[in-house]
C-alpha positions, 0 to 999 in steps of 0.5 A: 548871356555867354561871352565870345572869346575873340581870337587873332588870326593866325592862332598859334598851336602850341605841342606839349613835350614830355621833357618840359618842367611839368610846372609852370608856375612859380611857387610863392617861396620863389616870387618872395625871394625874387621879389627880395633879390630885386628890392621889389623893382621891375628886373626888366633887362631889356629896358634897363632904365624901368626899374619901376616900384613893383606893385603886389597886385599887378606883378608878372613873374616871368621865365627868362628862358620862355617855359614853351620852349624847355625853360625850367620853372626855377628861381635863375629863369625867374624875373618879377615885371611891371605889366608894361615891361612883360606886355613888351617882352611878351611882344619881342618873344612871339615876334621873334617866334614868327619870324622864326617860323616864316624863315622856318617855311622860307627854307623848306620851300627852297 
């Protein structure tokens, strides 16, 4: 039996721009050396105090500058995150991205 993937409402599309870094996954060299450079704990800037024992199976190597918006795939926009730290980074980026784009639409109504 097939499984339904479930969407929210409203889905963001996002538009590919050809100046963008054409990869966006970080090689393993660079998660080794970020791994390294952050003694293995969560570099989380947000939320200083987590600093939490990275665990190699759930580890998210992340772009500080966000790779959708023209952040390059590179070690300076890397950062190794626990699952809890990048779920709420995650969640301050896309609400910063809405609110963005509702004051986007607020201006060109005026």
């Amino acid at each position: 039996m097939a499984r339904r993937i479930k969407f929210q409402w409203p889905v963001r599309i996002i538009r590919y721009n050809s100046d963008r870094d054409s990869r966006r996954s970080f090689t393993h060299t660079q998660q080794v050396q970020v791994w390294h450079e952050q003694n293995g704990r969560c570099g989380n800037h947000i939320a200083p105090g987590c600093k939490k024992k990275l665990d190699l199976r759930t580890v998210i190597y992340h772009h500080v500058q966000p790779w959708y918006r023209g952040g390059l795939t590179v070690l300076d926009n890397c950062v190794a995150l626990c699952p809890n730290c990048h779920q709420e980074k995650t969640f301050a980026d896309n609400l910063g991205n809405a609110e963005e784009s509702r004051g986007k639409t607020v201006d060109k109504a005026e």
